[in-house]
N, C-alpha and C positions, 0 to 999 in steps of 0.2 A: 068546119074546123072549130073544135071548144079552146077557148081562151082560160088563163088564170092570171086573173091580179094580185098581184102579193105588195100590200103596203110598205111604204119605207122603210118602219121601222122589223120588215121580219128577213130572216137571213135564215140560206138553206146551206148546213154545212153534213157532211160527211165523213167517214172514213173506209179505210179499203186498206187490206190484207196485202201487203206485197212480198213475198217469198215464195222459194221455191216451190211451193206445192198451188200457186196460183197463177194466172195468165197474167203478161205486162197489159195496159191500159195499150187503146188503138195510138195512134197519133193524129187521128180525129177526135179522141174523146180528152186528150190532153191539149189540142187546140183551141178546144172552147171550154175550157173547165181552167181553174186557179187552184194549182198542188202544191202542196209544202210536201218534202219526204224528207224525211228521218232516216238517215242510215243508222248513226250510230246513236243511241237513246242508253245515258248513263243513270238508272233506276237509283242508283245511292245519293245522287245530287239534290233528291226530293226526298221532303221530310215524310216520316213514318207519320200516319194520322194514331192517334191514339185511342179512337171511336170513330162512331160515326161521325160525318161529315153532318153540320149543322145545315139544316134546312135553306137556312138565312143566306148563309155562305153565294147556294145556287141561286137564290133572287139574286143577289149583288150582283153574280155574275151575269146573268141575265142582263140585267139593266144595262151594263156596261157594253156587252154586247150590241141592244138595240142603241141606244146614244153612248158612243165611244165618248162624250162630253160630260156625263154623268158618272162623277166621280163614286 
């Protein structure tokens, strides 16, 4: 059996399509996985970008991501 180590600071997230035109997850794959779901997602509560999305923006993100202490 091959092993994978994944370092402290990396984190494996996802997303997944839930409606009707797709299968519910098992409730084996919902017992060992951490889901957030969205019912109702209000698209007017988030500002319009005016351009692109600065580069920089996704480092930040990033960072914050691997050390949630990194302001």
């Amino acid at each position: 059996m091959r092993t994978l180590h994944l370092p402290h600071n990396v984190r494996v997230v996802g997303t997944a399509n839930m409606d009707e035109t797709t299968r519910n997850f098992s409730p084996k794959v919902l017992d060992r996985a951490f889901s957030i779901e969205f019912n109702e997602v209000d698209l007017t509560a988030f500002p319009m970008a005016s351009g692109p999305v600065p580069t920089e923006s996704f480092r930040q993100l990033a960072k914050r991501l691997v050390d949630p202490q990194n302001p």
